[in-house]
N, C-alpha and C positions, 0 to 999 in steps of 0.2 A: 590565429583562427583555427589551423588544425584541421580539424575533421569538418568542421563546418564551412570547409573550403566545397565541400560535396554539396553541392546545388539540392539536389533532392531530399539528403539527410537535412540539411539546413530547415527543408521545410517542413520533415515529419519534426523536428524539433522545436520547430515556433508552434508546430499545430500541440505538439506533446503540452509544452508548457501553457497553452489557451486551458488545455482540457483540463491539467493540472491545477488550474491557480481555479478554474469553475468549479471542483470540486472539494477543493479547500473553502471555498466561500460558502459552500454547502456544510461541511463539516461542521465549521462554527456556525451558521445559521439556522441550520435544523433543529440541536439540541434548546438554544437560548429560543426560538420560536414555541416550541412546546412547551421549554420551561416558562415564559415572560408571556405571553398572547395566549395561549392555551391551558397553563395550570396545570402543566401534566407534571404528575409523582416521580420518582426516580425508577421505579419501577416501567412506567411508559417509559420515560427517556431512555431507560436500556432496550427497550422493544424496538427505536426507529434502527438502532444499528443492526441487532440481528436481523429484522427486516431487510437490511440492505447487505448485509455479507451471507444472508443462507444461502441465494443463489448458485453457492459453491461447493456446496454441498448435493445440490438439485441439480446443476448443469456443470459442474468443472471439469466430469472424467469425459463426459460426451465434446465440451470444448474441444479440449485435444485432440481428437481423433478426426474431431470435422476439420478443425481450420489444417492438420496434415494434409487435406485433400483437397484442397480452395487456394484460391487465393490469401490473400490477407487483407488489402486496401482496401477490397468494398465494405469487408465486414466494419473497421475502423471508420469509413463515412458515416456509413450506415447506424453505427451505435452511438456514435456523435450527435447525429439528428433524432433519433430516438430518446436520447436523453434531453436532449433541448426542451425539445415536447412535453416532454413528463414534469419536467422541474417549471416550465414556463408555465403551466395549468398552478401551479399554487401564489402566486401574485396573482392572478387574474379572479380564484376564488376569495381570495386575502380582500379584493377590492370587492367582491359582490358581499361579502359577511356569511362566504357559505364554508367559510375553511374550518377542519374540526380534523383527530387526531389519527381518523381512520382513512382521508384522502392524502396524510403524512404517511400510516401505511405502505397503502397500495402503491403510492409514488415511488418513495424508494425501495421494495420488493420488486418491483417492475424494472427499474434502475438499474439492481442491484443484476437482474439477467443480462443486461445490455453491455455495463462491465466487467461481466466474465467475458462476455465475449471479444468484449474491445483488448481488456488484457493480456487473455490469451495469444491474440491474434500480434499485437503488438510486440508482445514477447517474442514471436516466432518470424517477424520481421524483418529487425534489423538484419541476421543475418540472409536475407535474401537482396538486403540493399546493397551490404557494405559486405568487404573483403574479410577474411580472417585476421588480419592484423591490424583490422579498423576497429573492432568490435571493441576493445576495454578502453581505446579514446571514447567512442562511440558512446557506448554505456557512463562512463562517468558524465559524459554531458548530457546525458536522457537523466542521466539520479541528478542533475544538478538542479532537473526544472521541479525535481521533487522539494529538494531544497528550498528554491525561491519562489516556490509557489504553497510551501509549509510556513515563510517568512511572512511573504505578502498574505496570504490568504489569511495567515491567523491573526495578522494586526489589522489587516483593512477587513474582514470579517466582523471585527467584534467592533470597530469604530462605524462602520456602513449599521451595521444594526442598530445601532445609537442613534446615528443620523439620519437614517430612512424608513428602519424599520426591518423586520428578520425575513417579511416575506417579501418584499422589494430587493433583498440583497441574497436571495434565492433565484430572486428573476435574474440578479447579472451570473449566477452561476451556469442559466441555461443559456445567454448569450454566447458565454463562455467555452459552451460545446459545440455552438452555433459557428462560431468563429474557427473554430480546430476543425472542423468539417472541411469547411470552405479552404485551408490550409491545405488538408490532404488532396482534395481532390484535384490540388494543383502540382500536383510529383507526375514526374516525366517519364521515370524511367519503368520499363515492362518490365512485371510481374512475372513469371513464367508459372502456369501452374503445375502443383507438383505432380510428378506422373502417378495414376493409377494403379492401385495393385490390382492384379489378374483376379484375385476370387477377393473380394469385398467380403470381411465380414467387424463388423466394427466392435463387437466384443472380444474379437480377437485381437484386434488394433487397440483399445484400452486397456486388455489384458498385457500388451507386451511395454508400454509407459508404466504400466504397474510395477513389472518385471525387473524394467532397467531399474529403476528408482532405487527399488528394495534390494536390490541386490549388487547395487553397486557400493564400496568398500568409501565412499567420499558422499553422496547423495543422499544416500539415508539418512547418515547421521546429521547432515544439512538439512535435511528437510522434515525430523524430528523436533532438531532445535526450533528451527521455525514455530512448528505446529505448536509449541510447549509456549513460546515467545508470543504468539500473534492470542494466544491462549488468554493468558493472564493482561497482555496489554489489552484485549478488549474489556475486561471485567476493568481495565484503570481506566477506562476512554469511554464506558456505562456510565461512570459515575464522577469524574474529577471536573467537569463543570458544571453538576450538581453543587457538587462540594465547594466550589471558588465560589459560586453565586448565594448558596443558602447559608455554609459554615462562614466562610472568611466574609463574605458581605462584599464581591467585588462587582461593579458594572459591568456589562458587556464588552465597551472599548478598553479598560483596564486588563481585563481577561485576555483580549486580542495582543494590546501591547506586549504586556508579560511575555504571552507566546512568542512574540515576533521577536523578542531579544533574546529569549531563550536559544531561538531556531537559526539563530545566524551562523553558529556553530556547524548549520547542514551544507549552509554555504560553501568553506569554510572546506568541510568534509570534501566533499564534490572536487574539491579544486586539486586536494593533497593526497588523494585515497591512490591516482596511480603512481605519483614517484613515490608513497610510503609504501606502499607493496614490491615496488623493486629492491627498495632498502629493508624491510623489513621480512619479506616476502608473503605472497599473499593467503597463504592458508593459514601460518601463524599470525596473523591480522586480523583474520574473520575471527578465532576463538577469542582475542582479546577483545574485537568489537562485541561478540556476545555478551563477554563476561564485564565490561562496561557497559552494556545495555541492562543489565540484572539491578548492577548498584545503583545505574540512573533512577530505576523504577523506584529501587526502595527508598533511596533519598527523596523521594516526592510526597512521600506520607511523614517530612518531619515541617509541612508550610504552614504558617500560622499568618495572623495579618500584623502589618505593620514591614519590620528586618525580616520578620522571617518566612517575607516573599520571597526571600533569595536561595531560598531552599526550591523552590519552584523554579524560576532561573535559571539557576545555577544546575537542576536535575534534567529541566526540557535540553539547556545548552547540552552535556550531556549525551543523553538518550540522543537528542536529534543527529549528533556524530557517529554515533553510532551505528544509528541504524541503515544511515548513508554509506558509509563505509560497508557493512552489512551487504548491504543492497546491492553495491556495484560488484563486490567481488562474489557475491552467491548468483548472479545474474551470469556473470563472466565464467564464473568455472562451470554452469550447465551447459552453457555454450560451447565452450571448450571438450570439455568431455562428451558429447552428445551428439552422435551421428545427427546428419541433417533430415531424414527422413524420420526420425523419431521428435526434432525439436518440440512441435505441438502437443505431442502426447506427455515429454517428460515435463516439461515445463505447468500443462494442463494437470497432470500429479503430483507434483512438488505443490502448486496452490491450491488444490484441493485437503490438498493434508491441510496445509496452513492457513488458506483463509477458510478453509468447510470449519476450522477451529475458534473460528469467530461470532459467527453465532450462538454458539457455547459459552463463551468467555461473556458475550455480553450480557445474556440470561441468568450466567453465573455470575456477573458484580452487579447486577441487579436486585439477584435475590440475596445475596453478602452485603449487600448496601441496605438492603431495608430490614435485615433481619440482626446487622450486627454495628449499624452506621457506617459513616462513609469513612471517613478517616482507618478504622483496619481494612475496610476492605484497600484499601491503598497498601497499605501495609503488605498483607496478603500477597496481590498478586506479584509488589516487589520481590519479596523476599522466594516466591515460585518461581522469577520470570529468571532469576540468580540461580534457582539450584539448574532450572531445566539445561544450563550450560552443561551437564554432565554426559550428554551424548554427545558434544562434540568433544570434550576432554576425555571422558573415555572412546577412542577413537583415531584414526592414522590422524584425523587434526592436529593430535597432539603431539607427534614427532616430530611431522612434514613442516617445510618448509615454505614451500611454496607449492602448487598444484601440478601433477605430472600429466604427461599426454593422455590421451585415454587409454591404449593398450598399456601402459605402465600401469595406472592407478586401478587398473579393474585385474593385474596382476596379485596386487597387494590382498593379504586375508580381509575381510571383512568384519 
């Protein structure tokens, strides 16, 4: 059991994985709703996601600098029940016959505020839970629910839509934050809030998350990659269940399956990412996770129907290693490196570079989707989401071995 021997992580972790697996059911529901019940163009379907990722753009730098000042547990109930709310109104229109593509909108745009702030805040958590030598068990079991809630969500996602319907398997998506609430609100252990700075001024507080980020010789160039990576993966994730449903001819629950065999691989990931980084060490692990996140992408613009789902498969298995791998050790070295009184703010500008790059990505496979079809824009973003590796190859990535303390690694040139 490990880390989950911690009564209270225990339970941000069942609450993680509720939240988790509700918003994966969202993921695959939202677009095959538009597409299947609504009729919407590819062009709409790239609109629900930048709707749901601008948020981070509008609130990601202000995130971090509030939740350094707060608590963190309320804000995590709190955006839990928030999001319940929002997603549980579209089953409920879906049954009067008043659902249409602009309460898809404002839904997730609305959402998508409530998840910057649950992320943020959840980011900036754990370590006020757990000890410094909990945190990369810790973490690999928080990326594990991302895992099996990428497995689950995307095979019972596109089979629940089959069998219920896309806006009834939105409604379990809001139970689903419903239930993560009710999780948190049962942790025991005191919060402390962080102390007060003497003179408050919160553009001076964003300004120095800025600061560190940019100028730290290991941070940067992580959170470039990123921003390059979450870039082009939204222009593939605009438009690749366009393309399963319209090009290849696949149903909803086929769509889900594929995913879910694909994604076992994140499982998989999760379980081996901390003894491969001692063995391999984990800064030389993140470049090669990158650099096998590029080829996943590109291999996924060669699926065709019939064998050559296996190229889909075979490229979700893939990427979904990846990006697990990815996740826990980019997670673990801002931690690491990162006074505690700055967590919020750097963690807050790390995802603002990367996911504020989302909304972009998706307006951009939008507009590459409709202006060039869908199959290059796959193509595209693969073969970008590969070069954008070059900031972390060019970079101390590419010596290091493994991640130095922090006074080492902000030694090092930049």
């Amino acid at each position: 059991m490990g880390i989950l021997r911690h009564p209270d992580f225990r339970r941000l972790w069942i609450a993680d994985l509720l939240s988790q697996l509700g918003a994966r059911l969202g993921m695959m529901a939202i677009p095959l709703l538009a597409l299947l019940t609504l009729d919407a163009t590819t062009f709409q379907v790239s609109l629900l996601r930048t709707c749901e990722t601008a948020a981070w753009l509008l609130l990601g730098l202000f995130a971090g600098a509030w939740v350094d000042r707060i608590r963190c547990l309320p804000v995590l109930i709190a955006a839990d029940l928030g999001r319940a709310a929002l997603f549980g109104s579209i089953p409920v229109a879906a049954a009067f016959g008043v659902l249409g593509l602009p309460q898809l909108y404002v839904v997730l745009a609305l959402a998508g505020l409530l998840t910057v702030l649950f992320d943020v805040a959840h980011s900036s958590y754990p370590p006020r839970l757990l000890t410094p030598d909990q945190l990369l068990p810790g973490n690999a079991r928080l990326a594990a629910n991302h895992s099996v809630a990428a497995v689950v969500g995307a095979g019972a996602g596109g089979v629940l839509v089959q069998w219920l319907s896309a806006a009834t398997t939105v409604g379990l998506n809001a139970l689903g934050f419903l239930w993560s609430a009710l999780w948190l609100r049962s942790i025991r252990t005191p919060e402390q809030k962080p102390p007060a700075p003497e003179h408050r001024n919160l553009r001076r507080e964003i300004a120095e998350g800025l600061r560190y980020v940019f100028r730290h010789p290991l941070l940067r160039p992580l959170t470039l990659d990123t921003a390059t990576t979450m870039l082009f993966q939204a222009a593939n994730s605009a438009v690749v269940i366009v393309f399963l449903v319209r090009e290849i001819g696949l149903s909803p629950a086929t769509i889900g399956l594929l995913s879910m065999i694909g994604l076992l691989g994140a499982i998989a990931a999760s379980a081996f990412t901390e003894r491969l980084s001692h063995r391999v060490g984990d800064a030389r692990l993140q470049l090669v996770a990158a650099l096998g996140l590029g080829v996943a992408f590109t291999l996924q613009a060669l699926t065709t129907a019939g064998w050559g789902l296996t190229w889909y498969v075979g490229s979700t298995l893939l990427a979904a290693i990846c990006i697990i791998v990815g996740y826990i050790l980019q997670v673990s070295t801002r931690q690491r490196v990162c006074p505690p009184d700055l967590q919020g703010r750097v963690s807050a500008t790390m995802s603002f570079v990367s996911w504020g790059a989302m909304p972009v990505g998706s307006l951009l496979g939008g507009v590459l989707g409709t202006a060039f079809g869908l199959r290059p824009t796959l193509w595209i973003s693969g073969i970008a989401t590969l070069l954008g590796t070059a900031w972390l190859i060019f970079s101390p990535f590419r010596t290091l071995r493994t991640i130095p303390t922090e006074l080492e690694s902000l030694k090092r040139p930049g």
